[in-house]
Every structure is written in structure tokens, then in C-alpha cells.
PALUMLO-824879 format. One line per 5 residues: number of its first residue (from 0); for each residue z, x, y of C-alpha. Coordinates in Angstrom, 1 decimal. Example, Ala and Ser with C-alpha at 12.3 -4.5 7.8 and 13.67 -1.06 7.14 Angstrom:
<pts>
0> 7.8,12.3,-4.5 ~ 7.1,13.7,-1.1
</pts>
This chain:
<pts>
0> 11.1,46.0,136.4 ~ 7.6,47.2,137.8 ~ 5.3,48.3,135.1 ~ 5.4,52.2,136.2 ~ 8.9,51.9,135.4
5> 8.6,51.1,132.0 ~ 9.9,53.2,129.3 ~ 7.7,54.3,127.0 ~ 7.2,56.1,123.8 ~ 4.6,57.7,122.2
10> 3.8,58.1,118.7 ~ 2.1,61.1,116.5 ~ -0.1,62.0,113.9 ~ -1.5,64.9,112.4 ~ -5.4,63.7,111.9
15> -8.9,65.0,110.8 ~ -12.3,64.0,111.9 ~ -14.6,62.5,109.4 ~ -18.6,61.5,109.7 ~ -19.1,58.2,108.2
20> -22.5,56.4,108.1 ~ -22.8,52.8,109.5 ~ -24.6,50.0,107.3 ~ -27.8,51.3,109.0 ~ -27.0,54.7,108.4
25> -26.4,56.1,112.1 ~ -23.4,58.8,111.7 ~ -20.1,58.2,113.5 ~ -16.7,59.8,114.1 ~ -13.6,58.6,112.7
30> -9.8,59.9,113.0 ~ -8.3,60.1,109.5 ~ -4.4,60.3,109.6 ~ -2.5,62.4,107.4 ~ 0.8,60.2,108.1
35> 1.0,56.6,108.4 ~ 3.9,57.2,111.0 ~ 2.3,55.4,114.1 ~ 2.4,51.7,113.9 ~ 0.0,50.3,116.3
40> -2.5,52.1,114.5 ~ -1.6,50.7,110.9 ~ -4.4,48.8,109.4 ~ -6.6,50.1,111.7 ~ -9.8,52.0,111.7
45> -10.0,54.5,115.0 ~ -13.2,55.5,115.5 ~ -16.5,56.6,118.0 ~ -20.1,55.4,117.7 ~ -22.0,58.7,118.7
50> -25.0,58.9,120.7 ~ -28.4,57.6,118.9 ~ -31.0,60.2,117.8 ~ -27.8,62.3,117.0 ~ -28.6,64.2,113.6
55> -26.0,64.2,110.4 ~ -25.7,67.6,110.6 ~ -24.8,67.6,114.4 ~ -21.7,64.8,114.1 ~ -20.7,67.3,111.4
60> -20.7,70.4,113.5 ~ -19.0,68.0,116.0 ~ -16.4,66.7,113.8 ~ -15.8,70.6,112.4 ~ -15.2,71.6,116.1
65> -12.8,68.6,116.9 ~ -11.1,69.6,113.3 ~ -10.3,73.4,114.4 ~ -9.0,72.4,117.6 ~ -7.4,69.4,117.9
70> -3.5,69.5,116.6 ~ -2.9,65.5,116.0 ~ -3.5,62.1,118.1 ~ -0.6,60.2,119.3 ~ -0.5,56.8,121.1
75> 2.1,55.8,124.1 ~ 3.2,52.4,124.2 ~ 5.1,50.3,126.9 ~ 8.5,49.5,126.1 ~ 9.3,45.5,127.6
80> 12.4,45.1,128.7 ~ 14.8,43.0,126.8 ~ 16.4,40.4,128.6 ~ 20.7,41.5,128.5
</pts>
């Protein structure tokens, strides 16, 4: 079966954006998940290096505006056909 005829499903998450600090202390984003209820992201750290010269305080207003407006993150995954 072509690949645009795959099936597919998609997986959800209610999340939060966090500010974290790398080792040399430049801020960055991460997603947080309230529910451990999508499995390609289990174990796994998702997360977004922000631009450099980017203040604390700005990733924070950043991840505060992400926080009021975004609902949860969800992930769609290919479904390979299995053989009959």
C-alpha cells in the first residue's frame, strides 16, 4: 500500500511549557505532559533550544503565552500494514 494510504493514528496529551536552563545556562522550552498516554513520546524529553541573547524573563513570558493557549500536543503515527 502507498504510504499516503497508510492508516494512521494520533495520540494526545494535555501539556505545559516549562523554561529550563542548559548546563551553560541559556533558557529553553520544554513540553511537560500531564499524562503519560502517548507512547512514542515515553522516555523522552520534547523540547526547543530558543534563540541566543533571549532573556530568562522572555522564554518565560513565551512559555506563559504558549501555556494560556495551547490545549495539548498529540503525535500521528503511520500504521504498517500487517502482512494477512
Amino acid at each position: 500500500m502507498p504510504s499516503s494510504l497508510m492508516a494512521e493514528k494520533t495520540e494526545r496529551s494535555n501539556c505545559r511549557f516549562a523554561v529550563q536552563k542548559t548546563p551553560d545556562g541559556k533558557p529553553l522550552l520544554v513540553v511537560q505532559l500531564y499524562q503519560d498516554t502517548i507512547p512514542a513520546l515515553k522516555n523522552s524529553t520534547l523540547g526547543f533550544d530558543l534563540l541566543g541573547g533571549l532573556r530568562p524573563e522572555a522564554a518565560q513570558k513565551l512559555a506563559d503565552m504558549l501555556n494560556e493557549h495551547v490545549l495539548n500536543t498529540f503525535v500521528t503515527v503511520k500504521i504498517p500494514d500487517t502482512p494477512a
